[in-house]
C-alpha positions as CSV (number, residue, x, y, z in Angstrom):
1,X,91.5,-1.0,-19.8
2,X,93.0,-4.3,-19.3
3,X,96.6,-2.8,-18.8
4,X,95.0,-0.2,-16.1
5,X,93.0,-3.1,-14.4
6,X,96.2,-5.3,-13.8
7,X,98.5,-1.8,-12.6
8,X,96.4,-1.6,-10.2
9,X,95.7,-4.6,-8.7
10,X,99.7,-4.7,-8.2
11,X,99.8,-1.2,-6.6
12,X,97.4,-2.4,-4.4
13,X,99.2,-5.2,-3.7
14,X,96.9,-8.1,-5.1
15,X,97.9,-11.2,-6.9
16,X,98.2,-11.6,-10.8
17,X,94.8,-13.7,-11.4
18,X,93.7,-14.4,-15.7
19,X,90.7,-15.9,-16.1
20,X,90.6,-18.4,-18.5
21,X,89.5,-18.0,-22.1
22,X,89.3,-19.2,-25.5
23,X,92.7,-18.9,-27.3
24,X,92.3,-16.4,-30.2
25,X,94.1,-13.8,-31.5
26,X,92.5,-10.7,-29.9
27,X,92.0,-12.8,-26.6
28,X,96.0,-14.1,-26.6
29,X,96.6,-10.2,-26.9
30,X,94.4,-8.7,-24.2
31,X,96.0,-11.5,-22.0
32,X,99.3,-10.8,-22.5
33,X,98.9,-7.3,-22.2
34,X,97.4,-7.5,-19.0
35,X,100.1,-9.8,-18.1
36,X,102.9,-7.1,-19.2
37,X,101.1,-4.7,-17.5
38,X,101.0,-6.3,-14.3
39,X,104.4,-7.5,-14.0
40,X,105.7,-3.9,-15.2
41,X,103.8,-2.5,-12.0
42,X,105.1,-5.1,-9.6
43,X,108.6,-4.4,-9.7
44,X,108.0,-0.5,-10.2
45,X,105.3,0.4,-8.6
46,X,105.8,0.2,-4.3
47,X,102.5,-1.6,-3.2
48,X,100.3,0.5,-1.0
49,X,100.9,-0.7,2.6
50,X,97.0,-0.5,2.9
51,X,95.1,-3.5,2.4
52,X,92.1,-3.6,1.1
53,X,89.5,-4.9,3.4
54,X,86.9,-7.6,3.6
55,X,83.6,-7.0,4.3
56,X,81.8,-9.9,6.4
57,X,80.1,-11.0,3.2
58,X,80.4,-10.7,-0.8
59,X,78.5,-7.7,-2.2
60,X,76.4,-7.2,-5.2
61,X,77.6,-4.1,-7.6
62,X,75.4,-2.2,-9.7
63,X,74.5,1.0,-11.7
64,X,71.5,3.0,-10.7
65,X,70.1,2.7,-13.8
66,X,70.3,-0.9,-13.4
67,X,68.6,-0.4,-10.1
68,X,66.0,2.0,-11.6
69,X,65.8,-0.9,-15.1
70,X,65.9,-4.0,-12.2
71,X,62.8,-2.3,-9.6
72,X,60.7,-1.6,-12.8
73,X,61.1,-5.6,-13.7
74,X,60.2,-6.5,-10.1
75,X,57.3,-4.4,-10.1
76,X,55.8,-6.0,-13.4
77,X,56.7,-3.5,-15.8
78,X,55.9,-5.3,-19.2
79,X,56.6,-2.3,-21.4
80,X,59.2,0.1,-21.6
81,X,60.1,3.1,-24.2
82,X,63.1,5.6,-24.4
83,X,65.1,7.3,-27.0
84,X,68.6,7.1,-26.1
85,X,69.4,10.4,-24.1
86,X,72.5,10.3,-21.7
87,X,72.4,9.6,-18.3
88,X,69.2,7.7,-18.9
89,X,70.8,5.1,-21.7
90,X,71.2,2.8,-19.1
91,X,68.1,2.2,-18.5
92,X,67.4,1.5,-22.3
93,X,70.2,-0.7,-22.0
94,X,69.3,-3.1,-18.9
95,X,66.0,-3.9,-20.6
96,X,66.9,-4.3,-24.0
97,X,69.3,-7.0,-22.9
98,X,66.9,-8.9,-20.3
99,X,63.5,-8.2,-22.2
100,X,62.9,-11.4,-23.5
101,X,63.6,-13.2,-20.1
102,X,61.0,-11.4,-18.7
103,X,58.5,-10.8,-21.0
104,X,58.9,-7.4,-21.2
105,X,58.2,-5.3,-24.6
106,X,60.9,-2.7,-25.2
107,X,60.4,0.0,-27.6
108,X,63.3,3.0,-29.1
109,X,60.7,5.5,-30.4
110,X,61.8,8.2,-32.6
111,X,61.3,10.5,-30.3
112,X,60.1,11.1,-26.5
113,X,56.5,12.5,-27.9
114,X,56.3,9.4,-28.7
115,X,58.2,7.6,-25.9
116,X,55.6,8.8,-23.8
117,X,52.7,8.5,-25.8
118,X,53.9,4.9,-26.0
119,X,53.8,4.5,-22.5
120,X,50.8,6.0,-21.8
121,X,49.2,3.8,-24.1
122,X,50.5,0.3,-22.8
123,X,49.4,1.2,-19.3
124,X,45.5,2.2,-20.5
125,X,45.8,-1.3,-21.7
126,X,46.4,-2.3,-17.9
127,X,50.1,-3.1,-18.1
128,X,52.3,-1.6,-16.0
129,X,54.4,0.9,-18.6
130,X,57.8,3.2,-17.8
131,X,60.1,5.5,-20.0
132,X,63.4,6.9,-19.0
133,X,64.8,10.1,-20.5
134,X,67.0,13.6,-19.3
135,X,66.0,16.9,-19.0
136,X,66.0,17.6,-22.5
137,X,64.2,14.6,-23.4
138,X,61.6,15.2,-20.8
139,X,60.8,18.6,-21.7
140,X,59.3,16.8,-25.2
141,X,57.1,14.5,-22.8
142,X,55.3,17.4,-21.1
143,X,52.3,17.4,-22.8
144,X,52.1,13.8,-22.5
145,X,52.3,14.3,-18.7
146,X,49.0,15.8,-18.5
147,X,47.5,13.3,-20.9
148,X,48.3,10.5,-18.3
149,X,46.8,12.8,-15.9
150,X,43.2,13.7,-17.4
151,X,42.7,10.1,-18.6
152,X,43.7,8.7,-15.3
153,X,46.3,6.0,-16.3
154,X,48.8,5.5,-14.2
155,X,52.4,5.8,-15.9
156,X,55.9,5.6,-14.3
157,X,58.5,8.4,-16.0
158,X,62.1,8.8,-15.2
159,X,64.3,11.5,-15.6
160,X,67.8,11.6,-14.9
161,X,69.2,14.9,-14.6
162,X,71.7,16.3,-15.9
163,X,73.7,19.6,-17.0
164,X,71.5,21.9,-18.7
165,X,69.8,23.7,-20.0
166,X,69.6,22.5,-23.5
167,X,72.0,20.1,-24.8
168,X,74.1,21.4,-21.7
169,X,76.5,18.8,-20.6
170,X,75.4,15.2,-21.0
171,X,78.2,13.8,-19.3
172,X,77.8,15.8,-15.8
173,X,75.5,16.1,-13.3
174,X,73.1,18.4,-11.8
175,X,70.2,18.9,-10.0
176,X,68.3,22.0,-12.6
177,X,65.4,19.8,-13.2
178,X,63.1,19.7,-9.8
179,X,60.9,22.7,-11.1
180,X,60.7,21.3,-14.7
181,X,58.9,18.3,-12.7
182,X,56.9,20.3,-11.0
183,X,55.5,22.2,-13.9
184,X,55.2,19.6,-15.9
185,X,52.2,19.9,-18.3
186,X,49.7,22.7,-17.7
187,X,46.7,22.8,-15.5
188,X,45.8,21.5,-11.9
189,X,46.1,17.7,-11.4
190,X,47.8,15.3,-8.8
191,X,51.2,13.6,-9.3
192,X,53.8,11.9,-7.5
193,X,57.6,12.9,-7.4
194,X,60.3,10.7,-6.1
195,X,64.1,11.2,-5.5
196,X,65.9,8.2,-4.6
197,X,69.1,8.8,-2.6
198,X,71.0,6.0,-4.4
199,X,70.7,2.4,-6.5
200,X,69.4,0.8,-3.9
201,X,66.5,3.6,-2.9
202,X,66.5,3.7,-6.8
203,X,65.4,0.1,-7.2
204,X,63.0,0.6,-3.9
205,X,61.5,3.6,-5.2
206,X,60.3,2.6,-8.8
207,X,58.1,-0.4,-7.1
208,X,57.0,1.9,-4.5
209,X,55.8,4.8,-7.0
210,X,54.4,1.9,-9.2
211,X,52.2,1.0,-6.6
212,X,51.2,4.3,-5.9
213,X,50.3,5.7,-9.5
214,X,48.3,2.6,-9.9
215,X,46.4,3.2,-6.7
216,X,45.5,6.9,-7.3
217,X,45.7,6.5,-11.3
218,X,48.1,9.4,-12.0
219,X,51.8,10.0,-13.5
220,X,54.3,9.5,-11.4
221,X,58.1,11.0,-11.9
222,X,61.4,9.4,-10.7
223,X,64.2,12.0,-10.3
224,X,67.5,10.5,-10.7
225,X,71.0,11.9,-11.8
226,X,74.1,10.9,-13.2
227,X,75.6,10.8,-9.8
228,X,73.3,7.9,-8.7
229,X,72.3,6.8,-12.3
230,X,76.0,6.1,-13.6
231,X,77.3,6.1,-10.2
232,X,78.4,2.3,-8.7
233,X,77.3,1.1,-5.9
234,X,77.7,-2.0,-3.6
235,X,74.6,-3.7,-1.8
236,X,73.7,-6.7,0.1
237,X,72.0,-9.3,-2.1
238,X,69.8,-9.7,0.7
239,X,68.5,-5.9,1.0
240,X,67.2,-6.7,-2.3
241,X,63.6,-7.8,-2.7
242,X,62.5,-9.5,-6.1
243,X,59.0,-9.8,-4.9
244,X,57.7,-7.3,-3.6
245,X,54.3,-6.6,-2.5
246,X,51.8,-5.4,-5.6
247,X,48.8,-3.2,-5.8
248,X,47.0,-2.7,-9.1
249,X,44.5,-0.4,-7.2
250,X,41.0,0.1,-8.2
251,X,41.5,-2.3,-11.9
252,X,39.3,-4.8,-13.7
253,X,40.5,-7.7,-15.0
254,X,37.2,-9.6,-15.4
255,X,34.2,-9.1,-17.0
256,X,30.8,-8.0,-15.7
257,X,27.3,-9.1,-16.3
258,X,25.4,-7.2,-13.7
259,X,24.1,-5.1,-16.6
260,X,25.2,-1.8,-14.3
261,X,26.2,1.2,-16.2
262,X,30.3,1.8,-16.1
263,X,31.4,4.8,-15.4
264,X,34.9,5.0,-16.0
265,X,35.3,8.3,-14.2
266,X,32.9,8.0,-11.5
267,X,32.4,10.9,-8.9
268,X,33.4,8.6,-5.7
269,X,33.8,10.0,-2.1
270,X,37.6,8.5,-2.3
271,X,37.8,10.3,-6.5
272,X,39.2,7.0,-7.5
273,X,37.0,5.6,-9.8
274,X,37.4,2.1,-10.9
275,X,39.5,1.2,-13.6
276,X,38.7,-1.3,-16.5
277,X,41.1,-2.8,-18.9
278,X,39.8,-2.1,-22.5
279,X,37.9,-4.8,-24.1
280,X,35.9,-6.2,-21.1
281,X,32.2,-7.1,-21.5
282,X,30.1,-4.3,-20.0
283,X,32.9,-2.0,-19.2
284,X,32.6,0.2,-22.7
285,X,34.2,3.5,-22.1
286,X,36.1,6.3,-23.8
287,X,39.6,7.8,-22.3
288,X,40.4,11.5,-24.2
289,X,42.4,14.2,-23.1
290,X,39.7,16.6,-22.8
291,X,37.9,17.2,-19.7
292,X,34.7,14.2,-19.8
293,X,31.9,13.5,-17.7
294,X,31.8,10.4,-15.2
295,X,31.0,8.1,-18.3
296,X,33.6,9.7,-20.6
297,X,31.9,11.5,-22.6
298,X,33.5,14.9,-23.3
299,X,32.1,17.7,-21.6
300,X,33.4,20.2,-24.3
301,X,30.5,19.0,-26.2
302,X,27.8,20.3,-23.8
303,X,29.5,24.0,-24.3
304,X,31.7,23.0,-21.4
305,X,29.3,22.6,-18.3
306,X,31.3,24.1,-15.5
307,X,29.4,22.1,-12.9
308,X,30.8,19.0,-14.3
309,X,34.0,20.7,-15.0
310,X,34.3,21.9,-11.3
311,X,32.8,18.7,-9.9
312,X,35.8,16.3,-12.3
313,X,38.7,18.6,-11.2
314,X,37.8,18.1,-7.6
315,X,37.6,14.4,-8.3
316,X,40.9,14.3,-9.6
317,X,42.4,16.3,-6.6
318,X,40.4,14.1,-3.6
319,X,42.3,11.4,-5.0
320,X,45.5,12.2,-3.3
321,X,43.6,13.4,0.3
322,X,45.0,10.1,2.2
323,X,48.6,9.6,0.3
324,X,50.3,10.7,3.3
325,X,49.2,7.0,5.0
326,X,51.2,5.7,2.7
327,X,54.0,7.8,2.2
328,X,56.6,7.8,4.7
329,X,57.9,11.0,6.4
330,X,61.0,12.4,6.1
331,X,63.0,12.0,9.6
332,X,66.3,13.5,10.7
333,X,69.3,11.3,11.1
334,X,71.7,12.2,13.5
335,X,71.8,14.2,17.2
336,X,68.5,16.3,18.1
337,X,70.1,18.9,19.6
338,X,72.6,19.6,16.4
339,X,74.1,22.9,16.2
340,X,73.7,22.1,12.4
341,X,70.9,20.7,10.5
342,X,71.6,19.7,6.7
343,X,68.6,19.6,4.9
344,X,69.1,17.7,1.0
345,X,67.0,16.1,-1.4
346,X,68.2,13.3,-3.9
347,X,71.8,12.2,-4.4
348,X,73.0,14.7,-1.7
349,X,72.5,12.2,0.8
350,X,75.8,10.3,0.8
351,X,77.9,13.2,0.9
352,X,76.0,14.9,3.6
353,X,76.3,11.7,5.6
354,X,80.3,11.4,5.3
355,X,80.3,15.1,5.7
356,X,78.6,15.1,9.2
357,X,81.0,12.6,9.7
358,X,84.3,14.9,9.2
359,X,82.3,17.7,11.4
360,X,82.1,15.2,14.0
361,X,85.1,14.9,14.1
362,X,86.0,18.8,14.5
363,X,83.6,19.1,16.9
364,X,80.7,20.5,15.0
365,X,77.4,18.8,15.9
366,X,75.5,18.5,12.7
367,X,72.4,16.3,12.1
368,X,70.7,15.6,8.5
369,X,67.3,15.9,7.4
370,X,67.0,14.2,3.5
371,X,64.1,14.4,1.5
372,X,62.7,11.8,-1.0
373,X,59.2,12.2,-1.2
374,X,59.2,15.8,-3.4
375,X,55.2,15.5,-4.2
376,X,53.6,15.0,-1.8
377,X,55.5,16.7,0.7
378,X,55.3,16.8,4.3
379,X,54.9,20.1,5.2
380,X,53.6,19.8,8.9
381,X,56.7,17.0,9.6
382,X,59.5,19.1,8.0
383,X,57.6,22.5,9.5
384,X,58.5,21.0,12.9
385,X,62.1,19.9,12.1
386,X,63.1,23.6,10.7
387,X,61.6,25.3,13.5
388,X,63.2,22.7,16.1
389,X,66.8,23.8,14.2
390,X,69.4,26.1,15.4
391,X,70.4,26.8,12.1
392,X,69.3,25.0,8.8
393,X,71.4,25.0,5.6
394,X,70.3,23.7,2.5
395,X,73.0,21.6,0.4
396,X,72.0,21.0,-3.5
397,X,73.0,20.4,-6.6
398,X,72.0,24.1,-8.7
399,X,72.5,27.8,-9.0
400,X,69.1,29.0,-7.8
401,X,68.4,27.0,-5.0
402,X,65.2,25.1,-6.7
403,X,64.5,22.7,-3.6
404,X,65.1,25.6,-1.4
405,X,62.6,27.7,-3.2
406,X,59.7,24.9,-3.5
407,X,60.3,24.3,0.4
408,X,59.9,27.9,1.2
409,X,56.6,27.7,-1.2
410,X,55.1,24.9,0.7
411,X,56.3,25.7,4.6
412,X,56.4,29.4,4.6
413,X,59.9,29.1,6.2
414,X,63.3,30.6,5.4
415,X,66.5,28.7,6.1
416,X,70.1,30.1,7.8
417,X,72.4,29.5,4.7
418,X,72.9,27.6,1.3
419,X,75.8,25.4,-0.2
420,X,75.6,24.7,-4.1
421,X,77.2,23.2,-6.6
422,X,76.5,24.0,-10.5
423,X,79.9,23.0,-12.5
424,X,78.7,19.6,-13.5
425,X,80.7,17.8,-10.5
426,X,79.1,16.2,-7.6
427,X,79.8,17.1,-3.6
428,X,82.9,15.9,-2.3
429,X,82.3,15.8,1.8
430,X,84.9,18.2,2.8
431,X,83.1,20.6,0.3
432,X,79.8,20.5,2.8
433,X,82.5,20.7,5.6
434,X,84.1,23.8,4.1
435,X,80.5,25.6,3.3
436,X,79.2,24.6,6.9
437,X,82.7,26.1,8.9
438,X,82.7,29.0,6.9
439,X,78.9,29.8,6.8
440,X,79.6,29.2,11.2
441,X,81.8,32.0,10.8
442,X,79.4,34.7,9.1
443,X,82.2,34.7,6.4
444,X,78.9,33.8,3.6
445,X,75.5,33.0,3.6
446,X,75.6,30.9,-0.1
447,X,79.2,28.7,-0.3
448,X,79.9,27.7,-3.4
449,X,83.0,25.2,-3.3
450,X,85.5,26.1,-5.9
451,X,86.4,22.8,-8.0
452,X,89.8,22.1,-7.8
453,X,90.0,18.6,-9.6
454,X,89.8,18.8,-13.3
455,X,88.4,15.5,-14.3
């Protein structure tokens, strides 16, 4: 690595620079090859006439696993879990090194039963609790999914997508999971999906959804990939906010003395109920996975009285009836009056964007609409976008079309055309550009780019 770092800083015409180090034997050596390396390059290697350019100001670089690691440390995570599980690691890896700088108790379970059962049981504590997995990894957290749920503790899970199904392939990406998510767990309760369209929406998103699962006390999901989650990117130190705004929602801290019954689940016009930390004077209560009363106590032990059962499920679901106030919309970028419209979800975004970009430039209009927000979604606002389209194609990562298929569920609208991708490589812009021109000319209605560099 240190011979290819110094080749190429010759072929792209940069200086030799060695930092200093401690003289030792495997230090002298690294040194010198680097220096060999660089000198062979420099008188045999013609520079590229190209230089590289300066931006206005130095930029940060980072992962998107450090991103998604870093948002979960400036949100106030103070417990984390994982089991190892490529594209995820990364995650593991951020926290494990900072943890003791900030406080934060990290965890490798056994297994991601118990990564998530971990989890879950930090945050009914009151901390604010995260685990990171893949697909695989996930699909042994289901269960605990709906745990989170019926007890109401709000829990931030992560899954970083990758090739499946099964073991798949660990080291490419996809985008096979959305209806995994969806389904997660059995039975009807609210949860929040997110997919970040890079590091920096990464970092954004985790202290967003944190806020949110604490507010309506309910799992939330992060959908990443290995595109954005072992994908560099560079980012203006200043975009970055370390302190951003908290909200622990409806939570006790302090104890009570009013000598007022707690009721931990309590029918409320809003559903939220508050939510005291275990241990507090007056607040006694019991959180189980089956279906309870207001006070906690388990309704399966009245021969399941389906007037409390009805009455707690609706609970549950009025929770999420004003989420859309604080979830933003998705909005189109680009002209209005488009030809094109690109709808994506996720990691699509960049390529899309540098794809419009190239179509611009053979004058084809194209504007983009990208969606982050997968539950909940915003059916009336992308209802009005589709049916304001000429013609809508649908660019993602997967064989079947998953986001295509939930968007039909929720809007009741078809689309014009589909480009995917399923051989474990990401989008490369002229890809889109190809699918869109040859989609124009009636010659497909699904393009799937053939992948012509082996990497």
């Amino acid at each position: 690595s240190n011979a290819r770092s110094a080749c190429m800083r010759a072929c792209v015409g940069l200086p030799r620079r060695i930092n200093e180090f401690a003289s030792l034997p495997v230090v002298d050596e690294n040194i010198e090859v680097a220096r060999t390396a660089f000198d062979y390059a420099a008188v045999s290697v013609t520079p590229c006439p190209e230089t590289i350019p300066e931006g206005e100001k130095p930029q940060a670089w980072w992962a998107g696993n450090e991103a998604l690691a870093m948002g979960g440390a400036s949100a106030g995570v103070k417990f984390y879990s994982a089991y190892p599980m490529s594209p995820s690691t990364g995650v593991l890896h951020w926290m494990a090194k900072y943890a003791r700088d900030l406080g934060i108790m990290v965890r490798q379970v056994e297994d991601e039963i118990g990564v998530a059962t971990m989890a879950i049981g930090a945050a009914a504590t009151g901390a604010r609790a995260m685990c990171a997995t893949s697909g695989g990894g996930f699909a042994l957290m289901t269960e605990a999914v709906g745990s989170a749920a019926m007890m109401e503790i709000p829990v931030v899970m992560i899954n970083v997508m990758r090739a499946g199904p099964s073991t798949g392939v660990p080291t490419k990406t996809e985008q096979g999971d959305l209806w995994q998510m969806l389904g997660a767990s059995q039975g009807d309760f609210p949860r929040i999906i997110v997919a970040p369209k890079d590091a920096l929406d990464a970092y954004n998103a985790v202290i967003e959804l944190f806020n949110l699962v604490d507010r309506y006390q309910c799992p939330g999901i992060v959908i990443s990939d290995l595109l954005i989650s072992e994908g560099r990117f560079s980012v203006d130190p200043d975009d970055i906010n370390f302190h951003p705004e908290i909200d622990r929602g409806e939570l006790i801290l302090e104890p009570s003395n009013n000598g007022d019954k707690y009721l931990r689940y309590k029918n409320t016009e809003s559903g939220i109920s508050p939510r005291a930390v275990p241990g507090l004077e007056d607040y006694i209560h019991v959180m189980a996975t089956d279906e309870q009363d207001e006070d906690g106590i388990l309704i399966s032990d009245e021969f399941t009285n389906p007037i409390k059962r009805r009455m707690m499920v609706e609970k549950r679901a009025r929770k999420m009836d004003d989420i859309f106030e604080y979830v933003p919309a998705p909005e189109v970028e680009g002209s209005e009056d488009a030809d094109i419209t690109l709808v994506g979800w996720g990691s699509t975004y960049g390529v899309i964007h540098e794809a419009i970009e190239q179509l611009k430039a053979e004058s084809i209009n194209a504007n983009h609409l990208p969606i982050k927000w997968i539950v909940p979604f915003h059916t009336k606002q992308i209802n009005e976008v589709l049916t304001n389209s000429k013609k809508v194609i649908i660019v993602e990562n997967n064989f079947s079309g998953q986001f295509y298929r939930y968007m039909r569920s929720e809007t009741g609208m078809d689309v014009d055309a589909h480009i995917r991708k399923y051989d474990g490589e990401p989008f490369m812009p002229h890809q889109v550009v190809n699918g869109v021109k040859a989609i124009m000319a009636g010659d497909t209605e699904i393009f799937v780019p053939e992948q012509k560099i082996m990497v």
